[in-house]
PyMOL CGO cylinders between C-alpha atoms (Angstrom):
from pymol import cmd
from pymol.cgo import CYLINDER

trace = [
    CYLINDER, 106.93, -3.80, 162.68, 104.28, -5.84, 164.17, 0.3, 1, 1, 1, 1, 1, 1,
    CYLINDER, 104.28, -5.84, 164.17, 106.18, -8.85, 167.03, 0.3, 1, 1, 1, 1, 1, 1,
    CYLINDER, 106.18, -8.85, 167.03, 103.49, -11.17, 166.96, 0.3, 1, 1, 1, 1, 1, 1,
    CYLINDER, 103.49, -11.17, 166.96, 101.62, -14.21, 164.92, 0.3, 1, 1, 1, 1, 1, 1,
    CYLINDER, 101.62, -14.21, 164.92, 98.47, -15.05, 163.83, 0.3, 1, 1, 1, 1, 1, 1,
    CYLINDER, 98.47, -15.05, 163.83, 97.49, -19.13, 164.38, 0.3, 1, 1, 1, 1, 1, 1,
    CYLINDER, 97.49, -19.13, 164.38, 96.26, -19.39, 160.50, 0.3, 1, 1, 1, 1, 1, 1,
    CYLINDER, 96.26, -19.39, 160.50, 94.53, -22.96, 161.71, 0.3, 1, 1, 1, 1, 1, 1,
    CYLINDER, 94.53, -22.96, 161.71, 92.41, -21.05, 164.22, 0.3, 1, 1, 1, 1, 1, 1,
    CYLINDER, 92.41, -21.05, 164.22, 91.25, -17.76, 162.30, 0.3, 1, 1, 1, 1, 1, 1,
    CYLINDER, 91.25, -17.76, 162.30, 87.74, -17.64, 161.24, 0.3, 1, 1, 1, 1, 1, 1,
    CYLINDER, 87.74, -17.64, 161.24, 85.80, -14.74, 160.23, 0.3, 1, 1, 1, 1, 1, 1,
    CYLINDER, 85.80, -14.74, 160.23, 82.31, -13.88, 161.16, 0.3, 1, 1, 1, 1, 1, 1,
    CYLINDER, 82.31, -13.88, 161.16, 80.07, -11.28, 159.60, 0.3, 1, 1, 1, 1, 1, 1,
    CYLINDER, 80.07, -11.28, 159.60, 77.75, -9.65, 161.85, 0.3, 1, 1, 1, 1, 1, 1,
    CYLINDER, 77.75, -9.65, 161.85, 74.48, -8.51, 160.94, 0.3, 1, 1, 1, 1, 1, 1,
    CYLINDER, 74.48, -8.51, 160.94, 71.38, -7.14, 162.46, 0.3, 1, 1, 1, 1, 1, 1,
    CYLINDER, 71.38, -7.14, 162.46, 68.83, -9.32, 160.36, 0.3, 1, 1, 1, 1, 1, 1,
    CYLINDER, 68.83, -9.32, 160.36, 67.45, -12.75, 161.53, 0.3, 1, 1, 1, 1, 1, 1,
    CYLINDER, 67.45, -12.75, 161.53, 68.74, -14.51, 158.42, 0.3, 1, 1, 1, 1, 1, 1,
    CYLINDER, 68.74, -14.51, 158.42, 71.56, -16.39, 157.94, 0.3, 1, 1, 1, 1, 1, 1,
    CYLINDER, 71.56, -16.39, 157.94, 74.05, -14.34, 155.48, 0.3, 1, 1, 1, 1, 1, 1,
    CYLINDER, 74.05, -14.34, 155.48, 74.48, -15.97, 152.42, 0.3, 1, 1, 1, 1, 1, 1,
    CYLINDER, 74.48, -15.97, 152.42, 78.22, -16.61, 152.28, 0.3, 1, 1, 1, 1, 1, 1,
    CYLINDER, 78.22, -16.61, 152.28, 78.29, -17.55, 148.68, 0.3, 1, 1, 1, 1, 1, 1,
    CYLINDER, 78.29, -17.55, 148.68, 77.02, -14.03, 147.31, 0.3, 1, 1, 1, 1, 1, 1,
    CYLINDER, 77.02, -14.03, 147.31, 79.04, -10.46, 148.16, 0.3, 1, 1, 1, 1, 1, 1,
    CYLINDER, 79.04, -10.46, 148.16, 81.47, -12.01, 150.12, 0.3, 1, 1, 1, 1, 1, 1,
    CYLINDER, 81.47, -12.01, 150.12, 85.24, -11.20, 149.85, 0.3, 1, 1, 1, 1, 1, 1,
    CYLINDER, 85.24, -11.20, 149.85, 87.72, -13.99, 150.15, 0.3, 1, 1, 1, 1, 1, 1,
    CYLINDER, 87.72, -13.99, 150.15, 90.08, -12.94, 153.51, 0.3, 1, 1, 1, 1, 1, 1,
    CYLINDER, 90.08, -12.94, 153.51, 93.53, -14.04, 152.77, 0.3, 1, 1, 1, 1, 1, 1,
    CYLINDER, 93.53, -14.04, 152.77, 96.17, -13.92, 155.10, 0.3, 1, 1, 1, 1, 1, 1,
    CYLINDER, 96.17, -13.92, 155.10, 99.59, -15.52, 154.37, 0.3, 1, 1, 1, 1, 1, 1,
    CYLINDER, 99.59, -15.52, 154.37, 98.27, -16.90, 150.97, 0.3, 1, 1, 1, 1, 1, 1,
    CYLINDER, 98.27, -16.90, 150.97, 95.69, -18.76, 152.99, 0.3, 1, 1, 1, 1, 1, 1,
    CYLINDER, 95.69, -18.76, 152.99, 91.69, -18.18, 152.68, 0.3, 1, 1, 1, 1, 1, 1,
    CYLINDER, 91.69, -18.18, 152.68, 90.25, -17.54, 155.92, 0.3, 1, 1, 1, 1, 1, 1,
    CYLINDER, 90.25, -17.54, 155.92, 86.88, -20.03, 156.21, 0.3, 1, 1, 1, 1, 1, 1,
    CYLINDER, 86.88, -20.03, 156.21, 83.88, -17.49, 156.76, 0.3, 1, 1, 1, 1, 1, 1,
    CYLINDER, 83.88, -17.49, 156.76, 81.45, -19.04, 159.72, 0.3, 1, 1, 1, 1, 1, 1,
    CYLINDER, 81.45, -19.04, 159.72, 78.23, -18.51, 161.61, 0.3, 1, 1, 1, 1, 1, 1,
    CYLINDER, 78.23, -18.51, 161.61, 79.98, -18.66, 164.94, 0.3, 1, 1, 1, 1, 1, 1,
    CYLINDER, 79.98, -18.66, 164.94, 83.17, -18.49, 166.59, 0.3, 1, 1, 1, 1, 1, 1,
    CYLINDER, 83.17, -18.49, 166.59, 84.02, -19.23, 170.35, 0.3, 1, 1, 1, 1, 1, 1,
    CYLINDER, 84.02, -19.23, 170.35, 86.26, -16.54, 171.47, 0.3, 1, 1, 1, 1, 1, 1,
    CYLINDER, 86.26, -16.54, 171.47, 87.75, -16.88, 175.17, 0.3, 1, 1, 1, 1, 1, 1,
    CYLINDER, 87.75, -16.88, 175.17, 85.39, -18.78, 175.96, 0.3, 1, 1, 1, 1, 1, 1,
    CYLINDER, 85.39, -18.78, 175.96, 81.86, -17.03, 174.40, 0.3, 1, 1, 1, 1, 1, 1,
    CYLINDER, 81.86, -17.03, 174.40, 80.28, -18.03, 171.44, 0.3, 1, 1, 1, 1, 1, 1,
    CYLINDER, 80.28, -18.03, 171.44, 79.54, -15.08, 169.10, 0.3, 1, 1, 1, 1, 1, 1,
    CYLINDER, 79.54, -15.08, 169.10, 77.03, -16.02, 166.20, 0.3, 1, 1, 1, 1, 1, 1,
    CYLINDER, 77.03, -16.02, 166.20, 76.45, -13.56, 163.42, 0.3, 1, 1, 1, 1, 1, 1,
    CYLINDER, 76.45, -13.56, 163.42, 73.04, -12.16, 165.01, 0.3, 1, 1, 1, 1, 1, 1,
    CYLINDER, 73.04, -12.16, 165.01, 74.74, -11.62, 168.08, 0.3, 1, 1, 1, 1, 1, 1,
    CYLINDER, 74.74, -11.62, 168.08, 71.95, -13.23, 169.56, 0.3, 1, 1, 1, 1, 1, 1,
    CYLINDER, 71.95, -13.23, 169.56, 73.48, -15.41, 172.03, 0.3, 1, 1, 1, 1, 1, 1,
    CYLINDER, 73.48, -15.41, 172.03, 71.36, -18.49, 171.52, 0.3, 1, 1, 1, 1, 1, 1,
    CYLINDER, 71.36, -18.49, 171.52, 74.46, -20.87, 171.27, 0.3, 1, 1, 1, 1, 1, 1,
    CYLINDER, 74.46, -20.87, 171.27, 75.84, -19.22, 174.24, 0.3, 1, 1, 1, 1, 1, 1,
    CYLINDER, 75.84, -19.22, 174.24, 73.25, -19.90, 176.24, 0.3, 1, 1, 1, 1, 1, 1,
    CYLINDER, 73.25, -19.90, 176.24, 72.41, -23.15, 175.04, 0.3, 1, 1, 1, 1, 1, 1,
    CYLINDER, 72.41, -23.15, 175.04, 76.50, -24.02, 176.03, 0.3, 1, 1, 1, 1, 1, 1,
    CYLINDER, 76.50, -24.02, 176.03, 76.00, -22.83, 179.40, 0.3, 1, 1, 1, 1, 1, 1,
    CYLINDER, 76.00, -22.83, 179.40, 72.69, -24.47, 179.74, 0.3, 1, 1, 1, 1, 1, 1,
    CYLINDER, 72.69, -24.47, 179.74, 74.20, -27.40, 179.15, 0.3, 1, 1, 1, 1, 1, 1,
    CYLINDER, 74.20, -27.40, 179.15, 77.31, -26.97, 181.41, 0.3, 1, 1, 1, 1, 1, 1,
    CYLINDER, 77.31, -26.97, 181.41, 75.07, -26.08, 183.99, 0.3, 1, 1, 1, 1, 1, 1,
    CYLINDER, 75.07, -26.08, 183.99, 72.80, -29.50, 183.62, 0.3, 1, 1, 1, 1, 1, 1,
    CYLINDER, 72.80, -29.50, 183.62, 76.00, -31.74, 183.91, 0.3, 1, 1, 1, 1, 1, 1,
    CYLINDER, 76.00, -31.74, 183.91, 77.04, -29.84, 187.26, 0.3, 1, 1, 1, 1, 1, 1,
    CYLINDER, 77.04, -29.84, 187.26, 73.35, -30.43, 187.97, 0.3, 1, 1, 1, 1, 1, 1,
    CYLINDER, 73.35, -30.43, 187.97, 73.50, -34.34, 187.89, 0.3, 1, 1, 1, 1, 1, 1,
    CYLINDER, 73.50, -34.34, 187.89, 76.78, -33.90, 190.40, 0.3, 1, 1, 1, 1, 1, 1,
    CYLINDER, 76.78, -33.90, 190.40, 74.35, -31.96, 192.92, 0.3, 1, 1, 1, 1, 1, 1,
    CYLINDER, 74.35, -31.96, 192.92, 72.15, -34.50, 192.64, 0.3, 1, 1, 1, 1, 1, 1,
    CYLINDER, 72.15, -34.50, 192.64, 74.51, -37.17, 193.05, 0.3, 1, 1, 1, 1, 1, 1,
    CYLINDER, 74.51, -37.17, 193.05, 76.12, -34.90, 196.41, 0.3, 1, 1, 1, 1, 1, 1,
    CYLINDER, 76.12, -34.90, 196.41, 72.18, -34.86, 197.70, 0.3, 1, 1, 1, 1, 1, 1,
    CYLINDER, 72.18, -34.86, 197.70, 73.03, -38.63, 198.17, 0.3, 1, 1, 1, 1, 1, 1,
    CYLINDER, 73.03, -38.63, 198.17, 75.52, -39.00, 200.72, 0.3, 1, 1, 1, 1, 1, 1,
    CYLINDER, 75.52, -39.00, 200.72, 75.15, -38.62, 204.40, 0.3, 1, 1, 1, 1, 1, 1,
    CYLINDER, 75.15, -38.62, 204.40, 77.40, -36.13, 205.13, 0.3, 1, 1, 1, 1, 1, 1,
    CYLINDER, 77.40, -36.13, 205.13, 76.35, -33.55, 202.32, 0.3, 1, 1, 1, 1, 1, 1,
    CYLINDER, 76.35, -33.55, 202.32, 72.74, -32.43, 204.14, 0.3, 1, 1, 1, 1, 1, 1,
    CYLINDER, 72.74, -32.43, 204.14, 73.88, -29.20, 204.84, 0.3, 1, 1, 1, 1, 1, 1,
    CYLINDER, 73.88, -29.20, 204.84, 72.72, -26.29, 202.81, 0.3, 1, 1, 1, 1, 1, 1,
    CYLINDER, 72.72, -26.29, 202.81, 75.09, -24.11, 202.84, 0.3, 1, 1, 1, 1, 1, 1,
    CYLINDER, 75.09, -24.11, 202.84, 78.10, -26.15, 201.47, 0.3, 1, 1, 1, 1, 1, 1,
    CYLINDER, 78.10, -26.15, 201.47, 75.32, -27.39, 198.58, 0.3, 1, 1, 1, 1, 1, 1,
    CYLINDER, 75.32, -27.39, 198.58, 74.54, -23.69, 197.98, 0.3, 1, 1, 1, 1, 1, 1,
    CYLINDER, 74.54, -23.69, 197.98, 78.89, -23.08, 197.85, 0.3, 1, 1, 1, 1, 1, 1,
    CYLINDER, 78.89, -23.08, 197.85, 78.81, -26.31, 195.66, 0.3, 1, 1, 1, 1, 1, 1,
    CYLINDER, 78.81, -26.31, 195.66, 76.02, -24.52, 193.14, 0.3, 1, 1, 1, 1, 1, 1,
    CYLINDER, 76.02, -24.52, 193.14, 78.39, -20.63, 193.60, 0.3, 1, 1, 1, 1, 1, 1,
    CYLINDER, 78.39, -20.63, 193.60, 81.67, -21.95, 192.48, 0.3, 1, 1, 1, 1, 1, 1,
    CYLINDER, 81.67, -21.95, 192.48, 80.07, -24.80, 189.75, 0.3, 1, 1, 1, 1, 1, 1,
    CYLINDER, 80.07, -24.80, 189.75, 77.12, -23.86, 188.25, 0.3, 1, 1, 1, 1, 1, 1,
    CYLINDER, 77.12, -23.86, 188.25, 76.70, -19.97, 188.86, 0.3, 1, 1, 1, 1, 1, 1,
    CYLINDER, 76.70, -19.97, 188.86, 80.46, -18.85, 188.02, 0.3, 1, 1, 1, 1, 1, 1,
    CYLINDER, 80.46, -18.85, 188.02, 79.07, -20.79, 184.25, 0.3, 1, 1, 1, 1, 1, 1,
    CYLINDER, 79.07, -20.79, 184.25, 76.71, -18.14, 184.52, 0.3, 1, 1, 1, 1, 1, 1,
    CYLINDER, 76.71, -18.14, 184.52, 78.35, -15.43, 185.40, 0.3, 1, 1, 1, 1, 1, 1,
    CYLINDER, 78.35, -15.43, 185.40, 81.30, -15.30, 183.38, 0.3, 1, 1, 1, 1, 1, 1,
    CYLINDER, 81.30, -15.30, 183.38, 80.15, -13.08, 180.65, 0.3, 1, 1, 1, 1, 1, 1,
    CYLINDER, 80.15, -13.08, 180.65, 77.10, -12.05, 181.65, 0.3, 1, 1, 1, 1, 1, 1,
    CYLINDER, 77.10, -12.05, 181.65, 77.36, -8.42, 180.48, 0.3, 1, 1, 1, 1, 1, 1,
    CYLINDER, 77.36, -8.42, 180.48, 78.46, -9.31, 177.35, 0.3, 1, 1, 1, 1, 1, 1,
    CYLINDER, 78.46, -9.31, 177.35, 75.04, -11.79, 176.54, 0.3, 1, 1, 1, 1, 1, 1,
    CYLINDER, 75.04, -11.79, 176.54, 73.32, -10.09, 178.93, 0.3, 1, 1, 1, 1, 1, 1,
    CYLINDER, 73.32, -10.09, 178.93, 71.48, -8.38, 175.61, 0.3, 1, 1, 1, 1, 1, 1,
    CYLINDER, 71.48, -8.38, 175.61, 70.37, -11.38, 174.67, 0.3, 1, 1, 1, 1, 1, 1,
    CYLINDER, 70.37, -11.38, 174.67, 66.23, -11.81, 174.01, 0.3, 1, 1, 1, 1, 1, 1,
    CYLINDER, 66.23, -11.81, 174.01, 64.09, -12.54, 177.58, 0.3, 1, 1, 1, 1, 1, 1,
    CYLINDER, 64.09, -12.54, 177.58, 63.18, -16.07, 175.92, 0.3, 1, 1, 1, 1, 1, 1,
    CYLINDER, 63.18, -16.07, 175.92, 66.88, -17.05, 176.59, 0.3, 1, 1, 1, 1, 1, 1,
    CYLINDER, 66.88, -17.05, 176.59, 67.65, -15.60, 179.59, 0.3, 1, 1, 1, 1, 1, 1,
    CYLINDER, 67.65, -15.60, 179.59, 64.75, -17.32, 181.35, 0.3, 1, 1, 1, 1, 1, 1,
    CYLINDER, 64.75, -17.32, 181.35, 66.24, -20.74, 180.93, 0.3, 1, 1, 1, 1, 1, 1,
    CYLINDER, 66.24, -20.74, 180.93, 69.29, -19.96, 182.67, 0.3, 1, 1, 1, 1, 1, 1,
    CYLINDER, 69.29, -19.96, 182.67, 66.72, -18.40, 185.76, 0.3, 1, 1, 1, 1, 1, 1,
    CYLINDER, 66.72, -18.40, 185.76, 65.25, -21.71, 185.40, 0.3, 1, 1, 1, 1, 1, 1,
    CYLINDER, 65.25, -21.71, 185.40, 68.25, -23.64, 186.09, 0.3, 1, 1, 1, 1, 1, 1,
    CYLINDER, 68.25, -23.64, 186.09, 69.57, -21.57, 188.81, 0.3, 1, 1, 1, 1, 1, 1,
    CYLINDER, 69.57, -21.57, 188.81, 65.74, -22.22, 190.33, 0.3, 1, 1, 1, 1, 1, 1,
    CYLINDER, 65.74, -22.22, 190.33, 65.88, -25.56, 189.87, 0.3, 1, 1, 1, 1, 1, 1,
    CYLINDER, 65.88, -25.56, 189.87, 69.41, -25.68, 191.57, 0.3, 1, 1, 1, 1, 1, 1,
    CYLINDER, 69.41, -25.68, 191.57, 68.56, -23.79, 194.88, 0.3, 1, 1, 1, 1, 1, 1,
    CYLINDER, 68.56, -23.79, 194.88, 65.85, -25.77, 195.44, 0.3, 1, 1, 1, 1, 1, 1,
    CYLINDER, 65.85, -25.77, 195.44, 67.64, -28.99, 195.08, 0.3, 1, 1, 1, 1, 1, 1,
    CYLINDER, 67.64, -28.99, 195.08, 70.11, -27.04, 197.47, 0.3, 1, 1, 1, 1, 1, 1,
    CYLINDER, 70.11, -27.04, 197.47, 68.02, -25.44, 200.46, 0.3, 1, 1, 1, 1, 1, 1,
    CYLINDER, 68.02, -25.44, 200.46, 65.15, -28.44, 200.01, 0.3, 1, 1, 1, 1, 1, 1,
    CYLINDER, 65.15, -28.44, 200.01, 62.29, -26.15, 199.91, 0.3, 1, 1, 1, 1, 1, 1,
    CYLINDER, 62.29, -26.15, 199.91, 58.52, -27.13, 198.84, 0.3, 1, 1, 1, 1, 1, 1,
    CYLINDER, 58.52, -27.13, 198.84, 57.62, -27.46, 195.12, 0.3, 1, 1, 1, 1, 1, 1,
    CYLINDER, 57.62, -27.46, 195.12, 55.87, -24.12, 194.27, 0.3, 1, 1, 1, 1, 1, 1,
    CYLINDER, 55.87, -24.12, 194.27, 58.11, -22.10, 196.48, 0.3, 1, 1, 1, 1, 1, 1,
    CYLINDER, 58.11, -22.10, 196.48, 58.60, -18.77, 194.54, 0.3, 1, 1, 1, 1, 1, 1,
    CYLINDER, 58.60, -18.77, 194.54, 61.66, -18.00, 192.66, 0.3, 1, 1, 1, 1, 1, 1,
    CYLINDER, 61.66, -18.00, 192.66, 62.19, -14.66, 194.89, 0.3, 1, 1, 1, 1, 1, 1,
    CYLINDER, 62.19, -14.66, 194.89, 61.67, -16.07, 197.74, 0.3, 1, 1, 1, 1, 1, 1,
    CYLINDER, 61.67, -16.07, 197.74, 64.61, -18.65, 197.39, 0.3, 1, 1, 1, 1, 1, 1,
    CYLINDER, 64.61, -18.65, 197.39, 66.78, -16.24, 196.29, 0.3, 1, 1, 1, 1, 1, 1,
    CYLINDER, 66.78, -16.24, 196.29, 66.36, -14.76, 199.79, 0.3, 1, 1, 1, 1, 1, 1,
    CYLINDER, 66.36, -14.76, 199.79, 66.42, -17.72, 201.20, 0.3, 1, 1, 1, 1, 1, 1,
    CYLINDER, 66.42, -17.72, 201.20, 69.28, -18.98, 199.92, 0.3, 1, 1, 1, 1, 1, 1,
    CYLINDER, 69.28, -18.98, 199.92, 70.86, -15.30, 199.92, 0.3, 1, 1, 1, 1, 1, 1,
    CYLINDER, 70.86, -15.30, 199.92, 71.68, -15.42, 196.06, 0.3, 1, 1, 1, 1, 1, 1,
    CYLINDER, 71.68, -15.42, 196.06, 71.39, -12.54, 193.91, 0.3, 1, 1, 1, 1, 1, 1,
    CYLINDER, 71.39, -12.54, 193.91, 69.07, -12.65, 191.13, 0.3, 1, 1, 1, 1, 1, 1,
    CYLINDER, 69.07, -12.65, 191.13, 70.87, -13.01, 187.43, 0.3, 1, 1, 1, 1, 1, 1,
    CYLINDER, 70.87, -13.01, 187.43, 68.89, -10.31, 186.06, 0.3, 1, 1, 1, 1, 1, 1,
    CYLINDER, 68.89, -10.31, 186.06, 70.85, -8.06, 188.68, 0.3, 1, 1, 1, 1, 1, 1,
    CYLINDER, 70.85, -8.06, 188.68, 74.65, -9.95, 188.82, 0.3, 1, 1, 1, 1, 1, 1,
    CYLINDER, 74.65, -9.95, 188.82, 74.15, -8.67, 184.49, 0.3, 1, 1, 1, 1, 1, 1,
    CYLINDER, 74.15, -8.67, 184.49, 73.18, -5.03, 185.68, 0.3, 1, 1, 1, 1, 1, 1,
    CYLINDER, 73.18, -5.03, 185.68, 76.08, -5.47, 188.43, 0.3, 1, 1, 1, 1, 1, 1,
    CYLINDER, 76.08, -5.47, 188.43, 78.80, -6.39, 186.15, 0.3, 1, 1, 1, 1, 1, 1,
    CYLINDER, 78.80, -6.39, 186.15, 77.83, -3.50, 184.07, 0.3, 1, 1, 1, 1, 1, 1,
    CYLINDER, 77.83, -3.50, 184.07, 78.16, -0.54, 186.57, 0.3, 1, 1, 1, 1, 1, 1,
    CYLINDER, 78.16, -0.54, 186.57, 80.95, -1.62, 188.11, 0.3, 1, 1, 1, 1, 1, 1,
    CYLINDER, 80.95, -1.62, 188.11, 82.87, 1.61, 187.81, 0.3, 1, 1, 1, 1, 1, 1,
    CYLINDER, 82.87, 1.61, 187.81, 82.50, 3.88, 190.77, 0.3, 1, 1, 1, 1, 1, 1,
    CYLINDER, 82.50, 3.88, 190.77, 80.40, 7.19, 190.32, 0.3, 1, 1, 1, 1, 1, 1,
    CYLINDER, 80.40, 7.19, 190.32, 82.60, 9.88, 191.89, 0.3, 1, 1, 1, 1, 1, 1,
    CYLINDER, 82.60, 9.88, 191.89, 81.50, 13.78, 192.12, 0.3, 1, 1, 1, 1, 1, 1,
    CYLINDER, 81.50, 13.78, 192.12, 84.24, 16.19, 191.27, 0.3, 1, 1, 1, 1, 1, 1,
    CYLINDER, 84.24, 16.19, 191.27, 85.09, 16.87, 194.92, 0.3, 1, 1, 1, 1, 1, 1,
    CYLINDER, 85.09, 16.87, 194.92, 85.46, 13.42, 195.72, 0.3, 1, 1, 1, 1, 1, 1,
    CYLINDER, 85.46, 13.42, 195.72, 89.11, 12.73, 196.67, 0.3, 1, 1, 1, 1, 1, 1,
    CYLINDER, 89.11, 12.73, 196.67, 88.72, 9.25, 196.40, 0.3, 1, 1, 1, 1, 1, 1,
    CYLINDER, 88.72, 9.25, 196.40, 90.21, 7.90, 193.32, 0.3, 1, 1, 1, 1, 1, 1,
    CYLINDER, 90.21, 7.90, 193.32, 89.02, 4.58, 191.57, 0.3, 1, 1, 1, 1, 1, 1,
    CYLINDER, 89.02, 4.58, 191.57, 91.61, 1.39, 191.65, 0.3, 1, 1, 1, 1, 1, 1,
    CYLINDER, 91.61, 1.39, 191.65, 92.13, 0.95, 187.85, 0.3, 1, 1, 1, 1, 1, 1,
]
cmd.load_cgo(trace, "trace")
């Protein structure tokens, strides 16, 4: 016997598919039951915390975070203001633990999502670090990620997926999971 309970209120049901279309929810679609209650079929669902959409294409995932990530914005701008915020490296902390964690969380899960998207979120973390380290307009994307020793997000998503250790049979070291 099963010891736990399903929230009827919050069950939704998604169907994935690999075409651009939206599915057509009227046609060829069971009705889900559970308890004598119909399960409402929708486009997306936020599940601990990402939004899956049918396409798995992450656009409404992105365009939360983007918009997380703006909000926190205005606050940097507001901490540029005061006198005793000038220095760059508690602005650059400020931008880690508010605006990139946003980013972060997840990332290997969207991290498939198409170029077009995941260039907005490089231009908000560009956009940040220079409001941060107070560099000239024009100052290349690269260069203040060195400056401001940040990792690029195309490389935190290729981080967060090899994050298992590669061991060689006579290793004796033995991973911590």
């Amino acid at each position: 016997k099963w010891f736990f309970f399903i929230n009827i209120d919050k069950t939704k049901a998604v169907i994935f598919n690999k075409y651009k279309r939206r599915v057509n929810t009227h046609k060829n679609i069971p009705t889900l039951t559970l308890n004598n209650t119909t399960i409402e079929f929708v486009g997306s669902y936020k599940y601990l915390g990402i939004w899956f959409d049918q396409n798995l294409s992450w656009s409404k995932h992105i365009e939360n975070i983007l918009d997380k990530s703006n909000k926190r914005m205005n606050i940097l701008k507001c901490l540029l203001k005061l006198p005793w915020c000038n220095n760059k490296d508690l602005l650059i902390l400020f931008y880690k633990n508010a605006i990139r964690s946003i980013m972060d969380y997840g990332c290997h899960i969207y991290g498939s999502a198409a170029q077009s998207l995941l260039k907005k979120l490089d231009t908000v973390q560009y956009k940040a670090l220079k409001l941060c380290s107070g560099v000239a307009v024009g100052t290349a994307r690269c260069a203040l990620e060195v400056i401001c020793n940040i990792i690029p997000l195309s490389l935190s998503v290729d981080c967060t997926l090899n994050t298992r250790p590669i061991l060689n049979n006579s290793s004796s070291i033995k991973p911590g999971y």
